[in-house]
C-alpha beads as a LAMMPS data file, in Angstrom:
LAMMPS data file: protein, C-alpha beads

138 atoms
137 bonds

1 atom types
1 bond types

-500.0 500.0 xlo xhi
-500.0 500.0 ylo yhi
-500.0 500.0 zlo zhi

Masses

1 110.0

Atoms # bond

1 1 1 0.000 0.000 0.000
2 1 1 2.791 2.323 0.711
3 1 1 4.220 2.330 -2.483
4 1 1 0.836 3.396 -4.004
5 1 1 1.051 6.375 -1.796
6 1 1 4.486 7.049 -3.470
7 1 1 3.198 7.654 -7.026
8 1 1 -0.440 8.962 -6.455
9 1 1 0.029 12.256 -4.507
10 1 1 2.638 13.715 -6.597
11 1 1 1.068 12.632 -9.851
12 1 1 -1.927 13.710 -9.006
13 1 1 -0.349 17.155 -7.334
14 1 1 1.277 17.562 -10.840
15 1 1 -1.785 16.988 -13.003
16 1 1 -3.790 19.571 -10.988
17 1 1 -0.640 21.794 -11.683
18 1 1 -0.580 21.174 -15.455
19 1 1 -4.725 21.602 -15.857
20 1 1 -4.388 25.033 -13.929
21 1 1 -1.384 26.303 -15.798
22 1 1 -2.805 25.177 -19.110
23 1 1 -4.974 26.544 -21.445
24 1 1 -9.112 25.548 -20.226
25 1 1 -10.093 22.662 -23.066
26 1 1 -13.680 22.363 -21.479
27 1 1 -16.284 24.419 -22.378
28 1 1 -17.281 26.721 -19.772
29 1 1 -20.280 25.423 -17.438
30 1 1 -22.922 28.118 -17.143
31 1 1 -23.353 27.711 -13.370
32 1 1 -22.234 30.726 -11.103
33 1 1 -18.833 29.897 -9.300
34 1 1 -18.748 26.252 -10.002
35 1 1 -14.966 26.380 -10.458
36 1 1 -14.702 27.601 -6.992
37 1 1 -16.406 24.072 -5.633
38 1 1 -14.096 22.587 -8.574
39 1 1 -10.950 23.936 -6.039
40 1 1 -12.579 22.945 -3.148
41 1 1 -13.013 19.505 -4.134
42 1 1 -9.500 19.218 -6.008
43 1 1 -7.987 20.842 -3.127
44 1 1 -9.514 18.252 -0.490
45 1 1 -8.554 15.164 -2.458
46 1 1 -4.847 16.461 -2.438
47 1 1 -4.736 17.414 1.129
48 1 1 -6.208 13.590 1.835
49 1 1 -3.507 11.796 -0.519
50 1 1 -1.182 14.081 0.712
51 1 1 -1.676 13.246 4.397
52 1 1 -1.360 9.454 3.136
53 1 1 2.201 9.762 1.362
54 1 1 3.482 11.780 4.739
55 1 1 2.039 9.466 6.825
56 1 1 3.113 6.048 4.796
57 1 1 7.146 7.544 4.665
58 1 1 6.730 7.751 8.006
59 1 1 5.336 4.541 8.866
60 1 1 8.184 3.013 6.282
61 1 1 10.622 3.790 8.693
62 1 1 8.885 1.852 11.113
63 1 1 9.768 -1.815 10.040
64 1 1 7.558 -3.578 12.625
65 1 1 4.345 -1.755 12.124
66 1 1 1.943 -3.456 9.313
67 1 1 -0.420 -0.739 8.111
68 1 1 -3.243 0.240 6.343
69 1 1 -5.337 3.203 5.519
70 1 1 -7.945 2.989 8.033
71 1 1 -4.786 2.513 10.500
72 1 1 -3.262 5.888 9.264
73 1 1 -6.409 7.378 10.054
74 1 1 -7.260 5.767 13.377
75 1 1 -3.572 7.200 14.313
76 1 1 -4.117 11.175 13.517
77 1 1 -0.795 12.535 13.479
78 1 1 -1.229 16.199 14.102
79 1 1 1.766 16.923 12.482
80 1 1 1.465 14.614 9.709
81 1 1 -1.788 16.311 9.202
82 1 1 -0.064 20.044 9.367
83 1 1 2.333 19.251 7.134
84 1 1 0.002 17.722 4.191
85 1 1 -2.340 21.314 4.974
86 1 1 1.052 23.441 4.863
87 1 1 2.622 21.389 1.513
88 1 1 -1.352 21.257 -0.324
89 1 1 -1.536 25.389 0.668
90 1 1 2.092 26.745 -0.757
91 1 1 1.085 24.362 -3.956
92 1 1 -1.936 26.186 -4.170
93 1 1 -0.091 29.556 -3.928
94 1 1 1.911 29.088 -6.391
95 1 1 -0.299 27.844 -9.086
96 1 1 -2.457 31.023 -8.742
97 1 1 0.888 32.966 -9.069
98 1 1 1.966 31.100 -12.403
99 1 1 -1.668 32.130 -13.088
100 1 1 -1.190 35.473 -12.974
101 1 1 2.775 35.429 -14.664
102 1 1 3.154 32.623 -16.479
103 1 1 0.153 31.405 -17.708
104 1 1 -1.811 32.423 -21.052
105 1 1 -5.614 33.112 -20.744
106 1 1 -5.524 32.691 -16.922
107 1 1 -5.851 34.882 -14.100
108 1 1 -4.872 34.660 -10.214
109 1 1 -8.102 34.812 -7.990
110 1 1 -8.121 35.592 -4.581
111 1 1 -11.088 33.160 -3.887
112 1 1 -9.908 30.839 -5.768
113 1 1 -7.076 30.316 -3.185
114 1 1 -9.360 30.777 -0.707
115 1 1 -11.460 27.848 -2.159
116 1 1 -8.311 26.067 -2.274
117 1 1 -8.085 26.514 1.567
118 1 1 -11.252 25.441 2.190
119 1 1 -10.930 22.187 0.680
120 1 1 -7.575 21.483 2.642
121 1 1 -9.357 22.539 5.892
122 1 1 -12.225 20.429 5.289
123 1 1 -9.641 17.309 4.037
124 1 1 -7.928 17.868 7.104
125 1 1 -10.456 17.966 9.948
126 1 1 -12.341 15.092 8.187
127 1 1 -9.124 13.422 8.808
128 1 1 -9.366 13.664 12.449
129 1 1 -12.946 13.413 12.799
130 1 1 -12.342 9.999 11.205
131 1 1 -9.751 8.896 13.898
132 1 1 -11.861 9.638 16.648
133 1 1 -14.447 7.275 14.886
134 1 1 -11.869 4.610 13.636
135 1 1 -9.310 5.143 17.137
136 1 1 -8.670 1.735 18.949
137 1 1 -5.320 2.929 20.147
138 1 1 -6.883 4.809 23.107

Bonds

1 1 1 2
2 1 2 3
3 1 3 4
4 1 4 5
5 1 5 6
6 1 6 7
7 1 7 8
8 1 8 9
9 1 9 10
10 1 10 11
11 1 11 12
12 1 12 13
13 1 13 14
14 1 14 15
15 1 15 16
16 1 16 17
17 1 17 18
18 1 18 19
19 1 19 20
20 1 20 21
21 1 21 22
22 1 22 23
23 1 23 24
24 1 24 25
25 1 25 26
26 1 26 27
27 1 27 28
28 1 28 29
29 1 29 30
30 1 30 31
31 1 31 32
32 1 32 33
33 1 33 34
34 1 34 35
35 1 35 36
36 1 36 37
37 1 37 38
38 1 38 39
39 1 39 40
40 1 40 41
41 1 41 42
42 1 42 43
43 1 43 44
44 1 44 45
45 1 45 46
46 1 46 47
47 1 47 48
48 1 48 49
49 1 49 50
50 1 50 51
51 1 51 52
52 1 52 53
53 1 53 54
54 1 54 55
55 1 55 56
56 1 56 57
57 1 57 58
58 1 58 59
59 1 59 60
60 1 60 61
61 1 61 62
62 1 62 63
63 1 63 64
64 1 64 65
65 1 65 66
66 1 66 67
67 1 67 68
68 1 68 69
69 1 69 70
70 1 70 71
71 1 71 72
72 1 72 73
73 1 73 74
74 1 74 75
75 1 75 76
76 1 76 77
77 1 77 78
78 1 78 79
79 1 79 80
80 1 80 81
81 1 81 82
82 1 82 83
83 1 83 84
84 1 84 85
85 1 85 86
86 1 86 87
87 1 87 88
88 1 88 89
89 1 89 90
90 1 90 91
91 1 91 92
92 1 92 93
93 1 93 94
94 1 94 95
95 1 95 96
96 1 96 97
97 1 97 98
98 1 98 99
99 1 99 100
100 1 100 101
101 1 101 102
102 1 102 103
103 1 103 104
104 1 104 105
105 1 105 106
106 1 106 107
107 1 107 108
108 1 108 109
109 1 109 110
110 1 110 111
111 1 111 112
112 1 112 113
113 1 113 114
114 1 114 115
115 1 115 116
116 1 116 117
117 1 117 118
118 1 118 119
119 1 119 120
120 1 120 121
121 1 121 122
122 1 122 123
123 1 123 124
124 1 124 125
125 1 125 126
126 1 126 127
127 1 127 128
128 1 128 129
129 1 129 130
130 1 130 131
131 1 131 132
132 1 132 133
133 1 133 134
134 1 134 135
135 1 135 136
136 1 136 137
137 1 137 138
């Protein structure tokens, strides 16, 4: 499982990068701020897979412990969880600044970061509200 965790988070951190950088192939969809809930949501699926590659190096390093997903969650790690919120936030930053200087036909939006946030806060605190659910270490 670990090694999945080693591919998925940065490829999927990199496709997000190249779709926001890029010119929009999709036609636009006629519903008012959809693309902010499109952040959200792409914003809370990196924060989760990023909490899973941090926590699954981690865990590596720890040759005894057998692991799974639901044990990664059961475990919150605080600063496992900080770290994922922290890495998923500066990515965000700086794909709304090659927005605004490096990309053609796009434009840096304030609430489009702040969407971004959003969906790492809510990634994140689902996170722990899941471990007090799934804890058995306590």
């Amino acid at each position: 499982m670990a090694k999945l965790f080693y591919w998925i988070a940065p490829v999927y951190t990199g496709l997000i990068i190249y779709f926001s950088i890029s010119d929009s192939p999709a036609p636009p969809v006629e519903i008012n701020n959809i693309d902010k809930l499109y952040h959200c949501g792409a914003y809370f699926i990196m924060a989760l897979l990023w909490y899973f590659f941090f926590y699954s190096r981690f865990l590596t390093q720890q040759s005894h412990f057998k692991f799974t997903w639901k044990d990664m969650i059961a475990a919150w790690s605080r600063t496992i969880g900080l770290a994922a919120a922290i890495f998923s936030f500066i990515i965000g930053v700086i794909v709304e600044l090659a927005q605004e200087y490096i990309a053609v036909n796009r434009t840096m939006d304030f609430m489009d970061a702040l969407a971004n946030t959003t969906g790492i806060i809510l990634a994140i605190c689902l996170i722990w509200l899941l471990s007090k659910r799934f804890n058995t270490y306590s």
